[in-house]
C-alpha positions as CSV (number, residue, x, y, z in Angstrom):
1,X,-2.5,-5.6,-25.9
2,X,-0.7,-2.4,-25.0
3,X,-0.5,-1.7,-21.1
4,X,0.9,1.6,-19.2
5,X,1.3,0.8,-15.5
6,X,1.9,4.2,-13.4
7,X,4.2,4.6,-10.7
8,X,7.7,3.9,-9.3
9,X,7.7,1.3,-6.4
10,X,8.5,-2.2,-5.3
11,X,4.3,-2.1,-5.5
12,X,4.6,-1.7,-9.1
13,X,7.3,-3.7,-9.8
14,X,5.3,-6.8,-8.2
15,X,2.2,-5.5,-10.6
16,X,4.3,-5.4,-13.8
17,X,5.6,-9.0,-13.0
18,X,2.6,-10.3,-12.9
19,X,0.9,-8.7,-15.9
20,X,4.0,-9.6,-17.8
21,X,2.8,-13.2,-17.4
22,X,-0.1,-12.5,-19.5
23,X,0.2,-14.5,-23.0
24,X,-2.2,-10.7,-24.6
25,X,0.8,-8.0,-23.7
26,X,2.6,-7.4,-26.4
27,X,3.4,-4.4,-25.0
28,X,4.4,-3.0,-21.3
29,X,5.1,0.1,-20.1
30,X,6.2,1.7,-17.3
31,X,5.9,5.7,-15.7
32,X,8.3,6.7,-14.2
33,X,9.3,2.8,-13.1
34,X,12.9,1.9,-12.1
35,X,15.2,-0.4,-12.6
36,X,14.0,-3.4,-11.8
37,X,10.6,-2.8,-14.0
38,X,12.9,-1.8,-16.9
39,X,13.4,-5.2,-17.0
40,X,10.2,-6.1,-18.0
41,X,8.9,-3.2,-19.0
42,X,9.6,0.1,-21.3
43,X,9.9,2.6,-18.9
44,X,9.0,6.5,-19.6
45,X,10.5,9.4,-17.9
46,X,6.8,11.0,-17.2
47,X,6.0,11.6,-13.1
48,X,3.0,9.7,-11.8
49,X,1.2,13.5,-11.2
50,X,2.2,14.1,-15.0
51,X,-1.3,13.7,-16.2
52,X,-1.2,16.2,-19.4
53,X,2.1,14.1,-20.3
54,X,0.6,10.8,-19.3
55,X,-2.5,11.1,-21.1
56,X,-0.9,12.1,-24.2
57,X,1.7,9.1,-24.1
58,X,-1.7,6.7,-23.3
59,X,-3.1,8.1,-26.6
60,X,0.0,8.4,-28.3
61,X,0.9,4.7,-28.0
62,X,-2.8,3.9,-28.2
63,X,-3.0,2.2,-24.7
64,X,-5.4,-0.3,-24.1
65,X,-5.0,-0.7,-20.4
66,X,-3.8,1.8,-18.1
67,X,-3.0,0.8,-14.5
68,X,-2.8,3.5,-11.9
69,X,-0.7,1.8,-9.0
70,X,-0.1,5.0,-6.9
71,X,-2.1,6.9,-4.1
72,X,-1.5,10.5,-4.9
73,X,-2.6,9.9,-9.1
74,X,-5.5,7.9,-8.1
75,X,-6.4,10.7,-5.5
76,X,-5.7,13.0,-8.5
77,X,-8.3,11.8,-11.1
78,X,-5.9,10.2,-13.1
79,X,-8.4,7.5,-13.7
80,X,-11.6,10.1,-14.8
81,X,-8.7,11.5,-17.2
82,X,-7.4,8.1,-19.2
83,X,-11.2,7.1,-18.9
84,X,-12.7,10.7,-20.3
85,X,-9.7,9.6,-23.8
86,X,-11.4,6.2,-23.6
87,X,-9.1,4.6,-22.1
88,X,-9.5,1.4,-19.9
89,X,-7.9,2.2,-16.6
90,X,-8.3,0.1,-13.5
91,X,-8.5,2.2,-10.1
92,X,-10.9,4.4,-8.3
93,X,-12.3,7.4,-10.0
94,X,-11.2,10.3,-7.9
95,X,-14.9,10.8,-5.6
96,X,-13.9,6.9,-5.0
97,X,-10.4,7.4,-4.2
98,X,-11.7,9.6,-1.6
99,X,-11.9,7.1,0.6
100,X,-8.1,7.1,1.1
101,X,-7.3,10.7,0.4
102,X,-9.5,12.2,3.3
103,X,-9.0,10.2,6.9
104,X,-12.1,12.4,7.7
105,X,-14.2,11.3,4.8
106,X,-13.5,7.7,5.5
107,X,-14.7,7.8,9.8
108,X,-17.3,9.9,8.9
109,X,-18.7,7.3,6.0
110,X,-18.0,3.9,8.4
111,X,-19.9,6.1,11.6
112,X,-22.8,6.8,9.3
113,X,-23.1,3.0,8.0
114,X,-22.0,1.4,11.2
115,X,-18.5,0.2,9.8
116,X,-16.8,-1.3,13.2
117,X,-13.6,2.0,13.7
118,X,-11.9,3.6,16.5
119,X,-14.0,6.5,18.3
120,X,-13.1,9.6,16.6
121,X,-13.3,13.7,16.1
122,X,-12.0,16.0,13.2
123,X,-10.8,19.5,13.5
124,X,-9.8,22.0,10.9
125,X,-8.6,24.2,13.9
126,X,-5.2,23.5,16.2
127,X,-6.7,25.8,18.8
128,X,-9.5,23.7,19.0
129,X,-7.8,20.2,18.5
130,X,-5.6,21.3,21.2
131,X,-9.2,22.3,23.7
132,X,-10.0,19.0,23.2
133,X,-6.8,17.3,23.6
134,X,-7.2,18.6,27.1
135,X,-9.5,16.7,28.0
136,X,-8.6,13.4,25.9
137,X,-7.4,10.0,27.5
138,X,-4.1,9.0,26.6
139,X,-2.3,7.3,24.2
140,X,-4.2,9.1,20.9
141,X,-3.8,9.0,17.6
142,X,-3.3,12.0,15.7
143,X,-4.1,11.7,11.6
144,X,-3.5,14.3,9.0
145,X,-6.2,14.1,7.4
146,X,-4.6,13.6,3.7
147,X,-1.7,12.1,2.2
148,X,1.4,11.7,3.9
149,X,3.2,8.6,2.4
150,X,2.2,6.8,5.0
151,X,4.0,9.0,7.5
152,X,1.0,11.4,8.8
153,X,0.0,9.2,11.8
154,X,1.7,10.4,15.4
155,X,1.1,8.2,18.5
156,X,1.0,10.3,21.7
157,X,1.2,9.3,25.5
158,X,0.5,12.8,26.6
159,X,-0.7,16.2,26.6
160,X,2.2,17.6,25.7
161,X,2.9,15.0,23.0
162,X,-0.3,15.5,21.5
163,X,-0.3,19.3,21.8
164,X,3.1,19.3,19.9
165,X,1.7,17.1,17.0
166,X,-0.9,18.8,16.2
167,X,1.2,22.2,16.0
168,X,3.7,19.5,14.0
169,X,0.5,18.6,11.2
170,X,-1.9,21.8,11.4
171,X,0.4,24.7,11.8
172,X,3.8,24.1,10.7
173,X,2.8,22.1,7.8
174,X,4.8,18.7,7.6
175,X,3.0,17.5,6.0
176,X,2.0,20.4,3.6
177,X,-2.0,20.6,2.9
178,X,-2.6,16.9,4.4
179,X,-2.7,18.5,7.4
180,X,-5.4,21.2,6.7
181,X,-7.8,18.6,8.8
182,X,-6.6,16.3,11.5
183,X,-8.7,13.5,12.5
184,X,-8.3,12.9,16.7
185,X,-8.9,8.9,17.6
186,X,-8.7,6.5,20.4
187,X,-6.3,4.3,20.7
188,X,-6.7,1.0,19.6
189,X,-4.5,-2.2,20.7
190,X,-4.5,-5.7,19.2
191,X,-2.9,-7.2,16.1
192,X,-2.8,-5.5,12.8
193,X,-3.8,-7.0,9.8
194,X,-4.2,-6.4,6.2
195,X,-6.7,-7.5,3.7
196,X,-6.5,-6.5,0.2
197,X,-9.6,-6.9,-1.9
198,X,-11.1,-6.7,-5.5
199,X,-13.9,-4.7,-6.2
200,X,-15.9,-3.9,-8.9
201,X,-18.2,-1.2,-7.9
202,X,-21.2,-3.8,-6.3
203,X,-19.0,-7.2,-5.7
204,X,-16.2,-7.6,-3.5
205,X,-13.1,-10.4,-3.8
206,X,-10.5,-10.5,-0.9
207,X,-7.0,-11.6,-1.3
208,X,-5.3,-13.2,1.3
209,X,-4.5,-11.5,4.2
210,X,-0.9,-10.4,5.4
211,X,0.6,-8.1,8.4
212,X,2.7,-5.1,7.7
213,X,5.7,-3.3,10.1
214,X,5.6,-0.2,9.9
215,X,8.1,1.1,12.5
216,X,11.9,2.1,11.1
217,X,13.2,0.1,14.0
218,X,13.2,-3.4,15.6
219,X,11.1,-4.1,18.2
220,X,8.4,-1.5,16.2
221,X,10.9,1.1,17.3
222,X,11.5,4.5,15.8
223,X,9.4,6.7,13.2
224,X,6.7,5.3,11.0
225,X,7.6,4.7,7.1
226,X,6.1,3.1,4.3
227,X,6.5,0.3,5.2
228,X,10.2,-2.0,6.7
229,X,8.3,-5.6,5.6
230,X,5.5,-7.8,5.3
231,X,4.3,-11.6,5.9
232,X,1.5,-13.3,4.2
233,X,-0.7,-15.1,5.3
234,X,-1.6,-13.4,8.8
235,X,-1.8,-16.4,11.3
236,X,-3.8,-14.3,13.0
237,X,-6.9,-13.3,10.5
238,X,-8.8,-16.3,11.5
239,X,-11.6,-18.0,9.7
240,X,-13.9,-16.2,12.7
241,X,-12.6,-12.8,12.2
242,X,-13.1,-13.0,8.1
243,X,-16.2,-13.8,8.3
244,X,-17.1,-11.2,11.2
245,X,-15.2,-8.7,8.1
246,X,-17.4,-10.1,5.7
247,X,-20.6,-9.3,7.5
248,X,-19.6,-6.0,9.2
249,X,-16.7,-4.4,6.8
250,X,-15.9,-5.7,3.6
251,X,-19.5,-5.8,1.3
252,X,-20.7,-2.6,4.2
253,X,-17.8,-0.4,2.9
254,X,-18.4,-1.0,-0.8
255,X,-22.4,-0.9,-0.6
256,X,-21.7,2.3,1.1
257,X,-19.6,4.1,-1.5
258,X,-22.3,2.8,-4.0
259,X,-25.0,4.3,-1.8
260,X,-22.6,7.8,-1.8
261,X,-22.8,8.1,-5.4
262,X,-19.1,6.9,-5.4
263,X,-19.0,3.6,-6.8
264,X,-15.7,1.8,-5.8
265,X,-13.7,0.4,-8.8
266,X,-10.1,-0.7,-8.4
267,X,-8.8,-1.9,-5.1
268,X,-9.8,-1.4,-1.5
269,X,-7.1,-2.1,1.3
270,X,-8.7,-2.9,4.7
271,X,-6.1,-1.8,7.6
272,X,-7.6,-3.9,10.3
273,X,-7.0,-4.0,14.2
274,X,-8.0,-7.6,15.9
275,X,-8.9,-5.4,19.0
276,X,-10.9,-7.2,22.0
277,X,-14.3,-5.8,21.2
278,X,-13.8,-7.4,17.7
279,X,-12.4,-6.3,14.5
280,X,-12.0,-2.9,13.6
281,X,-10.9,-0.5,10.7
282,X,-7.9,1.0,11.0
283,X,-7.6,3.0,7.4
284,X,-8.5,2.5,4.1
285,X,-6.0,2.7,0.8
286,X,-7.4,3.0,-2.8
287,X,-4.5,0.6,-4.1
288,X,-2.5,-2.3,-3.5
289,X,-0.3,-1.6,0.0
290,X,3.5,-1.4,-0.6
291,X,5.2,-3.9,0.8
292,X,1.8,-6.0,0.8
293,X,1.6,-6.5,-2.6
294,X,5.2,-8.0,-2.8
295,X,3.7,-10.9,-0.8
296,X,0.2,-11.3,-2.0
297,X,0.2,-11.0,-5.8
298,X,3.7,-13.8,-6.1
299,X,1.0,-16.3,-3.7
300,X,-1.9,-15.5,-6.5
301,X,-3.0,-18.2,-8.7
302,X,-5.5,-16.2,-11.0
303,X,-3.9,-14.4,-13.9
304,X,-3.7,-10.9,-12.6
305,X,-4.5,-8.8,-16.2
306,X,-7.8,-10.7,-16.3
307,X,-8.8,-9.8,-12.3
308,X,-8.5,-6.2,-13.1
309,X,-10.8,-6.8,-16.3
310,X,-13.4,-7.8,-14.6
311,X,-13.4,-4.8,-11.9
312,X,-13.5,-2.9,-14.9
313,X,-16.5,-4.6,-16.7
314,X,-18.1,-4.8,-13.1
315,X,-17.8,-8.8,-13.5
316,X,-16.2,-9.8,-10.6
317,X,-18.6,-12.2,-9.0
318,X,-17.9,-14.5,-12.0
319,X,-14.4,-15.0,-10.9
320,X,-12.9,-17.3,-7.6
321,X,-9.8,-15.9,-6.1
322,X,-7.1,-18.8,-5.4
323,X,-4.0,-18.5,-3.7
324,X,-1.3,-20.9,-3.6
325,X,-1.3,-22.9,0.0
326,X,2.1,-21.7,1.0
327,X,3.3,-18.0,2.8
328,X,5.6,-15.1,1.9
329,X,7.8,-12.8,3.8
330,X,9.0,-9.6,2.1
331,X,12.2,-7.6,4.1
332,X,12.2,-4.0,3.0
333,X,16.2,-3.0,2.1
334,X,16.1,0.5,2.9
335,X,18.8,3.4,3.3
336,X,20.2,4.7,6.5
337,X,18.5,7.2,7.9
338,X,15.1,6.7,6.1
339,X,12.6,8.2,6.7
340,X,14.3,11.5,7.5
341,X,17.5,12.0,5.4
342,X,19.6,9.7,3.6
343,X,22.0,9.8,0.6
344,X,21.7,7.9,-2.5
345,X,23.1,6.7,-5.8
346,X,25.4,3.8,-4.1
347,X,25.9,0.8,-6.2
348,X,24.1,-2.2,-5.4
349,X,25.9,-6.2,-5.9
350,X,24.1,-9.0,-6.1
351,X,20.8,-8.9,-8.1
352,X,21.7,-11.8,-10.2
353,X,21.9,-14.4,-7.4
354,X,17.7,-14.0,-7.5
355,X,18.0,-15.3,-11.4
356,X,19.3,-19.0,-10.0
357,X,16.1,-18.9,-7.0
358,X,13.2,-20.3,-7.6
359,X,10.8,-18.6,-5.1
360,X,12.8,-15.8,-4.3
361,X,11.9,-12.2,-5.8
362,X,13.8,-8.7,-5.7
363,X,11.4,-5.9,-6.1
364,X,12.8,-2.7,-6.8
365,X,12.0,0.1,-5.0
366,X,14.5,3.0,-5.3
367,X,16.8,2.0,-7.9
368,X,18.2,3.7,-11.0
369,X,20.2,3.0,-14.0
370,X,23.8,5.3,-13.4
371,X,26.9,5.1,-15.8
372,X,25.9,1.6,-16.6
373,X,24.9,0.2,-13.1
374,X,22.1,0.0,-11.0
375,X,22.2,2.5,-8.0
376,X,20.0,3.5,-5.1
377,X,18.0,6.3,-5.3
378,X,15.6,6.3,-2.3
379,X,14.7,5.6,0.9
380,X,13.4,2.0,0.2
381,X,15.4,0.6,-2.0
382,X,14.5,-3.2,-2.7
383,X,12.2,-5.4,-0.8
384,X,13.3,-9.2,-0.5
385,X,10.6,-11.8,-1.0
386,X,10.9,-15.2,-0.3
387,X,8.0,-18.5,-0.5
388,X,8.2,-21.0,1.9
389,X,5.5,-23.9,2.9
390,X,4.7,-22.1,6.0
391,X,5.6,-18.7,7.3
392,X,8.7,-19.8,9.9
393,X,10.3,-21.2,6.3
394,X,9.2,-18.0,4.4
395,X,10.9,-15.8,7.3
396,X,14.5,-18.4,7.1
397,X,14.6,-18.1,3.3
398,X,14.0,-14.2,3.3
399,X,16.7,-13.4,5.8
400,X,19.2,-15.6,3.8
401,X,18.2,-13.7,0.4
402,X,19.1,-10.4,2.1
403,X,22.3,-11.6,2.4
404,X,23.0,-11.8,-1.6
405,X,22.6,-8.2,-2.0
406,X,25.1,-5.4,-0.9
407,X,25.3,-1.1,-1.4
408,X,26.6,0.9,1.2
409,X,24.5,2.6,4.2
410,X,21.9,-0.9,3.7
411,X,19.6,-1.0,6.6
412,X,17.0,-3.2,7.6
413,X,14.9,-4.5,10.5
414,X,15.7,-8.1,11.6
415,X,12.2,-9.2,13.4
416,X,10.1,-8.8,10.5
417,X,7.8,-12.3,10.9
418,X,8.9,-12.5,13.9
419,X,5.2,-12.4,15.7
420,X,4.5,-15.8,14.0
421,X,6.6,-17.0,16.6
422,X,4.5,-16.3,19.4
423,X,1.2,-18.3,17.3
């Protein structure tokens, strides 16, 4: 079996590891990948938005699986593409992936089916955003309404705040044509949580649950980025609060894409916030969450290839998920500076020491292969991920793993876990 996975992230470098595992693939490749996936897979120097040049590699090679890891290809229709060669790909079709490219789509889809979500309005005008940010109760959240790597959500205390983001998003672009729409919501507070889940265009499977940080700095400090670390489980998705999702979110958002005309294949991430009225959705991605997936998939018991199949064939309710009875924590190496600026192509020491540790993963992020050496070459660089029996010896084992690995201008946050403390 001949599979193409598509992308370039620690996300994808947790997806090829686990495919790899698969006794059928004879064959791996990667596009773009890095360094770390060259390691178990053939990487190709084709972008993830190179569909022409993907599709003719897929056909070339005579690809059996294609696996679209990314936002912006799924987003795309790289999936209606591969599929219109016949060619198996597992991911949203691009009116499913909807449901993460357009913030607007996605409240006005949960308002009209009664999915649980913060109070919301759109705008495709500043002036008018701005008329009704007069009038607004503070904090708000301001969303470009496409995507933004993650970046496009501002936080504002006030008036003024607010009045500058939305000139920020809607008029000066930052976030180039994600920022045509902007979607205006309340404030939520609580505990985040994320659930990734299976889905097969009628059945839904969730994985076990795990929390993101999302803030540059410690203490949720600083700008938003992709994504500083993770923790899985979350101590604080209770057995009550799943099956509240169950009931209210999870099946409700896939029998409403079905009921759109836009049955959802591939994976659905559930950004939850535990907020005192119960839980609520925070966003939706179309794919695995990066650094979730670097805690999740190395917990999974089920052979990973085999999952996707059966989201494909729309024979998911045949399969149980299991997940080892143990926890994860995943510390994000980034570069100084990230999000804004940063440099790149410093070496990077110590990658071997993860060859002698069981239970200890390095997933390459922004890495290259330079004059014979690995390199950075991106904001995230490698995310650190480390098992434990519970989460407190997850977090200890992490934090000593981060250690083994050097390259100049390496920063990171130091609290990630650190909630699990106060449970």
């Amino acid at each position: 079996m001949k599979v193409l996975i598509v992308g370039s992230g620690g996300r994808e470098h947790a997806i090829a590891l686990s495919v790899a595992k698969n006794k059928r693939v004879e064959q791996l490749y990667c596009a773009p990948g890095n360094a770390g996936i060259a390691q178990v897979a053939e990487c190709v120097e084709i972008g993830a938005m190179e569909f022409e040049k993907l599709t003719a590699f897929a056909q070339e090679k005579e690809i059996d699986l294609c696996i679209v890891g990314m936002d912006d290809p799924l987003v795309g229709g790289l999936v209606d593409e591969m599929e219109a060669l016949g060619i198996r790909t597992f991911g949203p079709r691009k009116n499913a992936a909807i449901l993460e490219g357009s913030k607007a789509f996605s409240k006005n889809l949960m308002k009209k089916y009664h999915i649980p979500t913060a109070a919301y309005e759109t705008f495709s005008d500043a002036e008018e955003a701005i008329k009704y940010l007069e009038k607004a109760k503070f904090p708000i959240v301001l969303k470009a309404d496409g995507l933004a790597l993650g970046k496009g959500v501002l936080i504002c205390q006030n008036l003024e705040e607010a009045t500058d983001g939305v000139r920020t998003i809607m008029l000066d672009k930052k976030f180039g044509a994600a920022g045509n729409e902007i979607v205006i919501e309340e404030f939520m507070t609580g505990r985040e949580v994320s659930v990734l889940a299976f889905v097969d265009g009628k059945t839904i499977k969730t994985m076990t649950s795990a929390q993101d940080h999302k803030r540059a700095g410690d203490g949720d400090t600083g700008l938003n980025t992709g994504g500083m670390g993770t923790f899985s489980p979350s101590p604080f998705y209770t057995k009550e609060v799943d099956e509240f999702c169950r009931e209210h979110i999870y099946q409700a958002t896939v029998d409403a894409m079905a009921a759109e005309g836009r049955p959802f294949k591939g994976i659905i991430f559930f950004g939850l916030m535990l907020t005192e009225e119960g839980p609520k959705v925070l966003e939706y991605n179309a794919r695995f969450g990066d650094p979730e997936a670097q805690v999740v998939l190395p917990r999974m018991e089920n052979d990973l290839l085999e999952v996707m199949e059966a989201c494909i064939d729309g024979t998911l309710d045949t399969m149980e998920l299991k997940f080892e009875d143990n926890a994860a924590v995943c510390v994000v190496l980034a570069s100084e500076g990230y999000p804004v600026s940063y440099e790149k192509g410093f070496p990077i020491t110590g990658l071997d020491e993860f060859e002698k540790h069981e239970g200890y993963y390095c997933f390459h992020a922004g890495t290259k292969f330079q004059d014979g050496q690995i390199v950075t070459n991106g904001g995230r660089v490698l995310g650190i991920t480390a098992k434990g029996k519970d989460l407190k010896d997850a977090r200890k084992h992490a934090y000593e793993a981060v250690q083994w690995v050097e390259f100049e201008n390496k920063y990171m946050r130091h609290d990630i876990g650190k909630a699990i403390d106060e449970v």
